[in-house]
Each structure stands twice: as C-alpha cells, then as structure tokens.
Chimera marker file (.cmm) of the C-alpha trace (Angstrom):
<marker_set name="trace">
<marker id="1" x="-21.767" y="1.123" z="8.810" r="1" g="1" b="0" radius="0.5"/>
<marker id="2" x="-20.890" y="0.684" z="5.107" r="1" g="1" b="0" radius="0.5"/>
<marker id="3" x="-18.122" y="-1.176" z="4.377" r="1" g="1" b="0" radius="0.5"/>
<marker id="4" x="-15.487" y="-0.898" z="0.915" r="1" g="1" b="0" radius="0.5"/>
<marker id="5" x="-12.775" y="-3.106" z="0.806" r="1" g="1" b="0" radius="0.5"/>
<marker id="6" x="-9.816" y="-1.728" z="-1.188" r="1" g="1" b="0" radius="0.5"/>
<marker id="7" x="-7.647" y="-4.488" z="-1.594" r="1" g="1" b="0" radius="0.5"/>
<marker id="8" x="-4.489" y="-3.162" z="-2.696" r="1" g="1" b="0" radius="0.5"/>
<marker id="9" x="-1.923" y="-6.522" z="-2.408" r="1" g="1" b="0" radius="0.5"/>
<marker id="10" x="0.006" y="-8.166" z="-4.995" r="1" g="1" b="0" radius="0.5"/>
<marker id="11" x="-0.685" y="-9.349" z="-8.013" r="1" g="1" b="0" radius="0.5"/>
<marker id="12" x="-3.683" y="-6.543" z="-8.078" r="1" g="1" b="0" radius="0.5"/>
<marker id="13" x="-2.200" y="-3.840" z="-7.184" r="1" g="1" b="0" radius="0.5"/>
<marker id="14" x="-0.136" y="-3.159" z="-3.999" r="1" g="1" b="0" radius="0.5"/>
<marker id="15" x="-0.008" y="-0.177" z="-2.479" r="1" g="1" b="0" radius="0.5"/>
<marker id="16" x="2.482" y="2.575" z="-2.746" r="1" g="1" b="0" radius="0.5"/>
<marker id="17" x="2.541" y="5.690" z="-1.826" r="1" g="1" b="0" radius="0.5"/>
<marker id="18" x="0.125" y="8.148" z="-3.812" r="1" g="1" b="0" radius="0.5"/>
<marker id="19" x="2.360" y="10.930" z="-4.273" r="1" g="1" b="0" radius="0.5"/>
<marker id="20" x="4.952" y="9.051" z="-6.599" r="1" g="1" b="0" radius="0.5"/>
<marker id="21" x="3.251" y="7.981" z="-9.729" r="1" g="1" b="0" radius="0.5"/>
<marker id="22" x="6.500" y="6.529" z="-11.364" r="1" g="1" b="0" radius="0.5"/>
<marker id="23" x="6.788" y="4.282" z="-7.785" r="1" g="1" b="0" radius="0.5"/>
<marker id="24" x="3.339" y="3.495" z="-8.125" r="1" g="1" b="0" radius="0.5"/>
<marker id="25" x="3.701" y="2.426" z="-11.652" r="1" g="1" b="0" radius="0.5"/>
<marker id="26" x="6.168" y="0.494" z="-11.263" r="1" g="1" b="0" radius="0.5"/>
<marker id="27" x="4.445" y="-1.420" z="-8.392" r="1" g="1" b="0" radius="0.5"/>
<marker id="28" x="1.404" y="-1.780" z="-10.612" r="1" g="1" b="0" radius="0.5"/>
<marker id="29" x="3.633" y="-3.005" z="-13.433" r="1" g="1" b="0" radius="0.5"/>
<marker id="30" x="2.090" y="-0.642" z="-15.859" r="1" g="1" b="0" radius="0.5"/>
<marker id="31" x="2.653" y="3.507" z="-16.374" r="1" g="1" b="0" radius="0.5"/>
<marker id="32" x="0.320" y="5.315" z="-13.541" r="1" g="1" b="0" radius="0.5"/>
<marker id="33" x="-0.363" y="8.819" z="-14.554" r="1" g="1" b="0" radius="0.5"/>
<marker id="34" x="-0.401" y="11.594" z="-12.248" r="1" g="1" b="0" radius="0.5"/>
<marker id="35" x="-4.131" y="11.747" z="-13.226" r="1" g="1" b="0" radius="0.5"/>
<marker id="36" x="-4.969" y="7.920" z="-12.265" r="1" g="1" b="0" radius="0.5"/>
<marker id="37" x="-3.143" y="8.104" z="-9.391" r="1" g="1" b="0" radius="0.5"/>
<marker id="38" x="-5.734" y="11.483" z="-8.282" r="1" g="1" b="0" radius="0.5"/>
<marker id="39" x="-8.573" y="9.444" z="-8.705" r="1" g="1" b="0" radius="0.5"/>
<marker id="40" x="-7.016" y="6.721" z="-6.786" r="1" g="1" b="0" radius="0.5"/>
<marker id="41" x="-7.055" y="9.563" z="-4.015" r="1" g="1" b="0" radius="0.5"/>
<marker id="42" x="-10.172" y="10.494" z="-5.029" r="1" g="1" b="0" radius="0.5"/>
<marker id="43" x="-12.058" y="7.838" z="-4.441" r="1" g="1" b="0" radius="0.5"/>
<marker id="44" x="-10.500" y="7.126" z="-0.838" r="1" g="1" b="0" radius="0.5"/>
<marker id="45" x="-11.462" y="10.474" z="0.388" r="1" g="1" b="0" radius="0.5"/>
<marker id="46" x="-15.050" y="10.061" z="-0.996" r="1" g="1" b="0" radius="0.5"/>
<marker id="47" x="-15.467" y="6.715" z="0.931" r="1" g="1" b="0" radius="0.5"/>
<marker id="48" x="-14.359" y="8.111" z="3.571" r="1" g="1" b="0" radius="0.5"/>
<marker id="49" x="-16.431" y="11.722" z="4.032" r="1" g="1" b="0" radius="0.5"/>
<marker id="50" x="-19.346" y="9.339" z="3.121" r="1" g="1" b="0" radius="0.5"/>
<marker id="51" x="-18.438" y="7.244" z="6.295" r="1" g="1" b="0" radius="0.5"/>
<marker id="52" x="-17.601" y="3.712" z="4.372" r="1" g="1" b="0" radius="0.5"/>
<marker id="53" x="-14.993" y="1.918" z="6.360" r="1" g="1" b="0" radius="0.5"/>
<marker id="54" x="-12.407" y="1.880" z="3.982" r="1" g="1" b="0" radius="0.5"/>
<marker id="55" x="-9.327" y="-0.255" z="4.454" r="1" g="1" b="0" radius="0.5"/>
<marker id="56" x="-5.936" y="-0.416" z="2.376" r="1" g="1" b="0" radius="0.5"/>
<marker id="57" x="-3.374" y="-3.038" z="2.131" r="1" g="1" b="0" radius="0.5"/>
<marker id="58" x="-0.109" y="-3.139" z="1.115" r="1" g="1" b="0" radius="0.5"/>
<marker id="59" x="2.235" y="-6.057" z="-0.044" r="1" g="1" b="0" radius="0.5"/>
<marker id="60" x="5.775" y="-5.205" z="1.075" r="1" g="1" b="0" radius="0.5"/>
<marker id="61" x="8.104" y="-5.776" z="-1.678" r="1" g="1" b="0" radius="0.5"/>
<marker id="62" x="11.991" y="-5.419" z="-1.043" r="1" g="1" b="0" radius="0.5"/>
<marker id="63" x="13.662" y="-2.667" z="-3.082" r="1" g="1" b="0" radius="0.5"/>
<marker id="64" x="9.954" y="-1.131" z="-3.714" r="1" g="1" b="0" radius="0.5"/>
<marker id="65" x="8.004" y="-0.868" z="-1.089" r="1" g="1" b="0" radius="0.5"/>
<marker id="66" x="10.253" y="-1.631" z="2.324" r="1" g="1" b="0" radius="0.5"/>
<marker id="67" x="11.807" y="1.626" z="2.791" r="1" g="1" b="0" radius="0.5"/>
<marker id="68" x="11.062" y="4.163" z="5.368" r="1" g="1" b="0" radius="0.5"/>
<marker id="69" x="10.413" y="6.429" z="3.036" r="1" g="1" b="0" radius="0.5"/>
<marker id="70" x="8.049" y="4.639" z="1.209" r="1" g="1" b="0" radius="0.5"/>
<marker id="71" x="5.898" y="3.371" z="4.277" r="1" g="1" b="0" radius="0.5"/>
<marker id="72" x="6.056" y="7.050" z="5.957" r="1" g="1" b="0" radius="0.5"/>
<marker id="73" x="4.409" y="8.249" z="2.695" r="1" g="1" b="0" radius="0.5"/>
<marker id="74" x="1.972" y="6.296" z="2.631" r="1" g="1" b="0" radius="0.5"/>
<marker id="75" x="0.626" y="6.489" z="6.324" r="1" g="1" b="0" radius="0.5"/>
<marker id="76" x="0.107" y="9.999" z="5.785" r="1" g="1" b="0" radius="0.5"/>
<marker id="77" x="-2.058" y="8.960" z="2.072" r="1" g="1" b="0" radius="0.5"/>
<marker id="78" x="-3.519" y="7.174" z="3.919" r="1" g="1" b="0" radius="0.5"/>
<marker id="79" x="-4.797" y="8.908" z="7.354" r="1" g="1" b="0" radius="0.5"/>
<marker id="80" x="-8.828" y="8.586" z="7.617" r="1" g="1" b="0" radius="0.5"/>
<marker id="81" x="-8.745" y="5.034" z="6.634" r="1" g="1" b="0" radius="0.5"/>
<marker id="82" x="-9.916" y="2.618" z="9.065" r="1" g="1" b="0" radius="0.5"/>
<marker id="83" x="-7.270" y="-0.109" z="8.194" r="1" g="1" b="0" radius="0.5"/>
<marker id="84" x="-3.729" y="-0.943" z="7.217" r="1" g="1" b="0" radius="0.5"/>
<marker id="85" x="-2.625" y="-4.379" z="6.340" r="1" g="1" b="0" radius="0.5"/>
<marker id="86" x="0.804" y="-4.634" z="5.670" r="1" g="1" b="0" radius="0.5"/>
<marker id="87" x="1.844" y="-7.769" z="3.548" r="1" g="1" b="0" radius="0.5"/>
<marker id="88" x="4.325" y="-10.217" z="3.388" r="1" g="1" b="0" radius="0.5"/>
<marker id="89" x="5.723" y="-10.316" z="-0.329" r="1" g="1" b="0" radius="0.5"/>
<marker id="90" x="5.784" y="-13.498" z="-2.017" r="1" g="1" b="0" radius="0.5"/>
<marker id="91" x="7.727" y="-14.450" z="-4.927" r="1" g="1" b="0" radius="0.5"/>
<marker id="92" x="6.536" y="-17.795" z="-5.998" r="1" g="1" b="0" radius="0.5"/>
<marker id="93" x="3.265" y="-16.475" z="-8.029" r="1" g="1" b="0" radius="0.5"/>
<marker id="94" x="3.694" y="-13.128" z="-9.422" r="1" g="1" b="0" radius="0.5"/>
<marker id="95" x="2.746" y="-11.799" z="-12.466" r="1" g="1" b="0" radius="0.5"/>
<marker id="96" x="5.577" y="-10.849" z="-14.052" r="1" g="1" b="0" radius="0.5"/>
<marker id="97" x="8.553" y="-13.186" z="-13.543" r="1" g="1" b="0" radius="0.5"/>
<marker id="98" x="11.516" y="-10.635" z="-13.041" r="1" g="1" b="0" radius="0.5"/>
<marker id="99" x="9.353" y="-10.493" z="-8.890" r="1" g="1" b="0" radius="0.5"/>
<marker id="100" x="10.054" y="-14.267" z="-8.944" r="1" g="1" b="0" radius="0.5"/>
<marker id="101" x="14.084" y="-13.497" z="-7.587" r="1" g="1" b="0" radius="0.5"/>
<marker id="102" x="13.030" y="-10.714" z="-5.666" r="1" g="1" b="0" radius="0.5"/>
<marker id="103" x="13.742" y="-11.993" z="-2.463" r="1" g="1" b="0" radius="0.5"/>
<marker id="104" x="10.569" y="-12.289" z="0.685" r="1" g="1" b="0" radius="0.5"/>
<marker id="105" x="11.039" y="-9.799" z="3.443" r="1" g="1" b="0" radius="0.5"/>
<marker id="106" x="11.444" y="-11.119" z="7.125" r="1" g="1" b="0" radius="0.5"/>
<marker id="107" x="9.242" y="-11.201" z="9.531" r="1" g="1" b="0" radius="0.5"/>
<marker id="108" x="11.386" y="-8.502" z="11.134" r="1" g="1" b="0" radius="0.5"/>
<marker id="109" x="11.251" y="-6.323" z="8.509" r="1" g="1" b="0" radius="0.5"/>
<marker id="110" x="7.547" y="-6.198" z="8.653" r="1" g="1" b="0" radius="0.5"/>
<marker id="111" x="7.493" y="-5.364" z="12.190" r="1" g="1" b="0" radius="0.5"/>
<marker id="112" x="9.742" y="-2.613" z="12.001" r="1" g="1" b="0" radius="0.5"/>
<marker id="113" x="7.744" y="-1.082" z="9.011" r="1" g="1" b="0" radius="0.5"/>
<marker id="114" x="4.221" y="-1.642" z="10.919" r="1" g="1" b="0" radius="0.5"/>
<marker id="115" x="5.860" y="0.141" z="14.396" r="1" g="1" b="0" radius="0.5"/>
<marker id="116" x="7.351" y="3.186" z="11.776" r="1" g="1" b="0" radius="0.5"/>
<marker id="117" x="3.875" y="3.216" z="10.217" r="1" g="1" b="0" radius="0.5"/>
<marker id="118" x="2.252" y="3.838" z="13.674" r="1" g="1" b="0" radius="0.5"/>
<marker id="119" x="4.533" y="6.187" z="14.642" r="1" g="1" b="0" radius="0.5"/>
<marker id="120" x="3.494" y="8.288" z="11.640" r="1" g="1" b="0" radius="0.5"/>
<marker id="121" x="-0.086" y="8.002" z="12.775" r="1" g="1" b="0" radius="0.5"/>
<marker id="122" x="-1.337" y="5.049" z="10.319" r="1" g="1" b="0" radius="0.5"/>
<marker id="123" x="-5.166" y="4.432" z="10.195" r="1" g="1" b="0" radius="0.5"/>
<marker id="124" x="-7.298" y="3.022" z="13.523" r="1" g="1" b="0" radius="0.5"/>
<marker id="125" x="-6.218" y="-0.419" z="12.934" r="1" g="1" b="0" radius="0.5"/>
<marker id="126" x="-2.744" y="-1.270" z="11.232" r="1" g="1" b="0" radius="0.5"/>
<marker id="127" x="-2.153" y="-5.484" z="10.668" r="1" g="1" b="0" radius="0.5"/>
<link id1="1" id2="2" r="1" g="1" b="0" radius="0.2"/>
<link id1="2" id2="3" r="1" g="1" b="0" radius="0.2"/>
<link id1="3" id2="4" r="1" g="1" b="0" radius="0.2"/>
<link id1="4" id2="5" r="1" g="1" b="0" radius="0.2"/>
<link id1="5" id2="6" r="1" g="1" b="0" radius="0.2"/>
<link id1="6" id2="7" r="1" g="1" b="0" radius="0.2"/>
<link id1="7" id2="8" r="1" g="1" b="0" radius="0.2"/>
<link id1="8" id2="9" r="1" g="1" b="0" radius="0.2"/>
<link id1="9" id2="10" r="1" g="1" b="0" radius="0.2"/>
<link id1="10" id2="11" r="1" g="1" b="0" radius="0.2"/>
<link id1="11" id2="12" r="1" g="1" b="0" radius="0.2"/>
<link id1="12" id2="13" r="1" g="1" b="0" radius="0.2"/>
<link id1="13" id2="14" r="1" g="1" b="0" radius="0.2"/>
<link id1="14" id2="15" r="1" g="1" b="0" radius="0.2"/>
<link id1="15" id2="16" r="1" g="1" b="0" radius="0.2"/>
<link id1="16" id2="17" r="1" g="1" b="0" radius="0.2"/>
<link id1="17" id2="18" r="1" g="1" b="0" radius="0.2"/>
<link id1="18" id2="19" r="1" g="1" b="0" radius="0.2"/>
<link id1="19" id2="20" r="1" g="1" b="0" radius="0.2"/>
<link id1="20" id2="21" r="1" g="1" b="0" radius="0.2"/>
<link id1="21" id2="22" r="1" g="1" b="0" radius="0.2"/>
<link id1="22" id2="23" r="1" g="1" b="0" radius="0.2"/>
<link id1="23" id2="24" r="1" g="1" b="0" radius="0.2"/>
<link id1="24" id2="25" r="1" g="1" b="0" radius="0.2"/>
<link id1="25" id2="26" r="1" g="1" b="0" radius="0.2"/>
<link id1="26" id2="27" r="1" g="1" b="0" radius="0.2"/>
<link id1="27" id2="28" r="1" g="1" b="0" radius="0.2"/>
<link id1="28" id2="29" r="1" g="1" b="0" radius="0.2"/>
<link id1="29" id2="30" r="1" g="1" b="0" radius="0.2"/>
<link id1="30" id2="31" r="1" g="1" b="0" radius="0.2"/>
<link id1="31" id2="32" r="1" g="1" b="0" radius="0.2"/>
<link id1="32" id2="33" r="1" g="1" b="0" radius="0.2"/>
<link id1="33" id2="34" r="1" g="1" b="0" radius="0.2"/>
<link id1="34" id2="35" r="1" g="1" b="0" radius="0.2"/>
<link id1="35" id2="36" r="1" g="1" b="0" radius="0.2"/>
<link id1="36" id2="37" r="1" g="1" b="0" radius="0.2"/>
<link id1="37" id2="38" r="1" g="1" b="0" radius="0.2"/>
<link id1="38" id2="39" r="1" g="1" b="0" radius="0.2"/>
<link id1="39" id2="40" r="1" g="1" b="0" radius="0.2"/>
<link id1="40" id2="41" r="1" g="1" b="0" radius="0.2"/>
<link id1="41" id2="42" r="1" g="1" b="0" radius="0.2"/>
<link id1="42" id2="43" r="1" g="1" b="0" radius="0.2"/>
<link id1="43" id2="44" r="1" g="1" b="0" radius="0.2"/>
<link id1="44" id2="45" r="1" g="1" b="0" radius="0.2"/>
<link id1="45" id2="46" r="1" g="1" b="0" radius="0.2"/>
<link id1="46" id2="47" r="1" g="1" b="0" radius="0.2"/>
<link id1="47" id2="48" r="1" g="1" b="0" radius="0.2"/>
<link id1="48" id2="49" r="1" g="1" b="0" radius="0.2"/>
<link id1="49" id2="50" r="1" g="1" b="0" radius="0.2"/>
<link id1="50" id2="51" r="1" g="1" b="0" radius="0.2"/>
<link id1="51" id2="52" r="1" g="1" b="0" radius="0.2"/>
<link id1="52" id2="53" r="1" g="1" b="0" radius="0.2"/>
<link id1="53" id2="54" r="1" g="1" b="0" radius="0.2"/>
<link id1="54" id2="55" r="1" g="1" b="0" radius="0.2"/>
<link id1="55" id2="56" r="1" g="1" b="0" radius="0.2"/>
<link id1="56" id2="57" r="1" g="1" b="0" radius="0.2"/>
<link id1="57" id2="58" r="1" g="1" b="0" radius="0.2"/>
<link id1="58" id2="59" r="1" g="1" b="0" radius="0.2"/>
<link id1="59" id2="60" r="1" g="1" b="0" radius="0.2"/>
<link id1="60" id2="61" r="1" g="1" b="0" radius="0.2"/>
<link id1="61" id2="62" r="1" g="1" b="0" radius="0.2"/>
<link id1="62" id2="63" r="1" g="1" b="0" radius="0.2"/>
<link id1="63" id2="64" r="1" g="1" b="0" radius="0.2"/>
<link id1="64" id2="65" r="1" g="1" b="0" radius="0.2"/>
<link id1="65" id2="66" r="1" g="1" b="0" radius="0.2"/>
<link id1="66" id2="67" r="1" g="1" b="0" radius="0.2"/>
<link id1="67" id2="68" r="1" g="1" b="0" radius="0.2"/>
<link id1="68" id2="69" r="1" g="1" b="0" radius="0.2"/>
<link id1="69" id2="70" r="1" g="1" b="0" radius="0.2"/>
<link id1="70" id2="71" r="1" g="1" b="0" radius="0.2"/>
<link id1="71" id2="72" r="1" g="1" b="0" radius="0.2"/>
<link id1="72" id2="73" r="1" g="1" b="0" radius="0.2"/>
<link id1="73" id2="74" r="1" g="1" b="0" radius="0.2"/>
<link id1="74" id2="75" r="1" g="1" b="0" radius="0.2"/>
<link id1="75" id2="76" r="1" g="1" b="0" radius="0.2"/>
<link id1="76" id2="77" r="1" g="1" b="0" radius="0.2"/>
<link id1="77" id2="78" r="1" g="1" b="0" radius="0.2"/>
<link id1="78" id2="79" r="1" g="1" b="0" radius="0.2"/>
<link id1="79" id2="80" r="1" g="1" b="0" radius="0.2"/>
<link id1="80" id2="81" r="1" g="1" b="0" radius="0.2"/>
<link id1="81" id2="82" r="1" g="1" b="0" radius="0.2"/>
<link id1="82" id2="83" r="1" g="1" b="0" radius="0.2"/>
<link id1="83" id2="84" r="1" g="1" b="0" radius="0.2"/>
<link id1="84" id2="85" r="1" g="1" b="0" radius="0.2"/>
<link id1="85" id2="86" r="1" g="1" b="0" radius="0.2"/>
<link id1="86" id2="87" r="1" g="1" b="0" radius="0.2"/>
<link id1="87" id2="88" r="1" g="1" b="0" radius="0.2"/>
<link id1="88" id2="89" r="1" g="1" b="0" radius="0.2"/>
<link id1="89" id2="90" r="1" g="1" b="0" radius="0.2"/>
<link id1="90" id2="91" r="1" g="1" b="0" radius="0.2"/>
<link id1="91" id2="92" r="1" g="1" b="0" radius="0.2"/>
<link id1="92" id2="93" r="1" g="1" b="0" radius="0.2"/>
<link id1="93" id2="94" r="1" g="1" b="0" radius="0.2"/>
<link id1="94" id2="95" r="1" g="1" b="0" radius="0.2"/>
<link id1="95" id2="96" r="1" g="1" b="0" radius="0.2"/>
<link id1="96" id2="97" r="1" g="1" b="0" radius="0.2"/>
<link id1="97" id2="98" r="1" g="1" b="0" radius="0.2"/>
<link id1="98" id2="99" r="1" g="1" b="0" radius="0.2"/>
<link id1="99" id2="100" r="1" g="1" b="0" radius="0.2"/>
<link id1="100" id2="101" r="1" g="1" b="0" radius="0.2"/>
<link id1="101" id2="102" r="1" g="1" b="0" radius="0.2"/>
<link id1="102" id2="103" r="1" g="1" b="0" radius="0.2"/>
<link id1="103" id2="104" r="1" g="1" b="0" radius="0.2"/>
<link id1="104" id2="105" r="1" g="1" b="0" radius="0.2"/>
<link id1="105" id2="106" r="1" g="1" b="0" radius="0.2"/>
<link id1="106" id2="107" r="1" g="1" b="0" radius="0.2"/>
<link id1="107" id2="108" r="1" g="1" b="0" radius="0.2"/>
<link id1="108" id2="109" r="1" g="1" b="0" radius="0.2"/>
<link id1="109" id2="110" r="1" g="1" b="0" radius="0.2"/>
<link id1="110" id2="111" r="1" g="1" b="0" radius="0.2"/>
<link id1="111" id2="112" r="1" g="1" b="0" radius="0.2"/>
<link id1="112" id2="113" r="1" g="1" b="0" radius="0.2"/>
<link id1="113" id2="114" r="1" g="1" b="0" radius="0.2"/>
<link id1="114" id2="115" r="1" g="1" b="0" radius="0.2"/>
<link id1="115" id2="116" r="1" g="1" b="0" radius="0.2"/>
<link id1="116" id2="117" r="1" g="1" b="0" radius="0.2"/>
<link id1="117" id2="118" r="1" g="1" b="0" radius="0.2"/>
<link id1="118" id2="119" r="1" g="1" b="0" radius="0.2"/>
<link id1="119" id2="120" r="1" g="1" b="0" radius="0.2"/>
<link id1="120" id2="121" r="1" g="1" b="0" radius="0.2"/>
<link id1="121" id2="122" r="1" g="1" b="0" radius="0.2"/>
<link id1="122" id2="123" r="1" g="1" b="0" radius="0.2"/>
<link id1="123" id2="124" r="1" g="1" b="0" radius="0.2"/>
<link id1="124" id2="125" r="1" g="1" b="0" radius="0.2"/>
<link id1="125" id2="126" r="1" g="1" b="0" radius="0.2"/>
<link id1="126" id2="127" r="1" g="1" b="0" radius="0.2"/>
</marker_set>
C-alpha cells in the first residue's frame, strides 16, 4: 500500500476543520481562502480514492481547536482517512509569540476530545 503522510501539527499547519476557512486561517496564522482550503479537501479525497493511506494530525490548541465543535467537524472532514493523531499543544516554540501564553491542554482534555472524535466516527485509527 502507498503511503502519504499529511502532517498537519503545529508550527506547519494544524488541523482545523475544513469547512471554516477564517478558523483555519487563523490556525495557519495566515488568510486561508475558501479556494485553498478546497484543494486542501481536494487532495485528501484524491489520496484516498487512489488507495494512499493518508493520515491527518491535529495539534490541539485551547481557544482554537479544543472545542466540541471544532473536533466534531473535523472527524466528519476527515472520514476515509486511515489516521487521526490528536496533539498536545505546546507553547514554548511557536511561531508567532502571542501562542507562547496560550496555555497547554491537559491530558484530560485530550482524552475527552479523542473519545468525542470516535464517537463521531473518526478515521480507522485515532492517537
């Protein structure tokens, strides 16, 4: 089997949910347009229908990333993908320094967010 790795964590790019450019841009720390943010989409459904095990990850970041909301969203982006890493948040290297007193999400946190993600039928393998 093929293999593409989409790593989506921070300070690349982490991972937020496809249908909310503005979110995503903000995540990104640069504007995402609705049209890069189809391509984005794009490209994971072409590695998929070509049978590339595709997986995603995504660097939870309190007050962006950590709500329900957020994670249900982007289960359902990303259903057909093989893998799921969810991410512990970091704020002691991060590009741009207003992250730096964003504060690291418990381990707790990250549980409850992977069981919600299953629940809303995440990829195969969520980590």
């Amino acid at each position: 089997m093929k293999s593409f790795r989409c790593s989506t964590s921070w300070p690349s790019i982490s991972r937020p949910p496809l249908t909310d450019p503005i979110l995503y841009g903000r995540v990104i720390g640069r504007l995402a347009s609705v049209e890069l943010v189809q391509k984005i989409t794009e490209s994971f459904r072409m590695a998929i229908s070509m049978g590339i095990e595709v997986e995603a990850r995504t660097t939870i970041i309190p007050g962006l990333t950590d709500s329900e909301r957020v994670i249900q969203e982007i289960a359902m982006d990303l259903r057909g993908v093989d893998r799921w890493r969810l991410q512990q948040f970091n704020n002691k290297k991060t590009l741009d320094p207003c992250f730096r007193k964003t504060p690291i999400p418990s381990r707790r946190k990250l549980i409850e967010l992977a069981r919600l993600a299953k629940r809303e039928g995440s990829p195969k393998s969520l980590f």
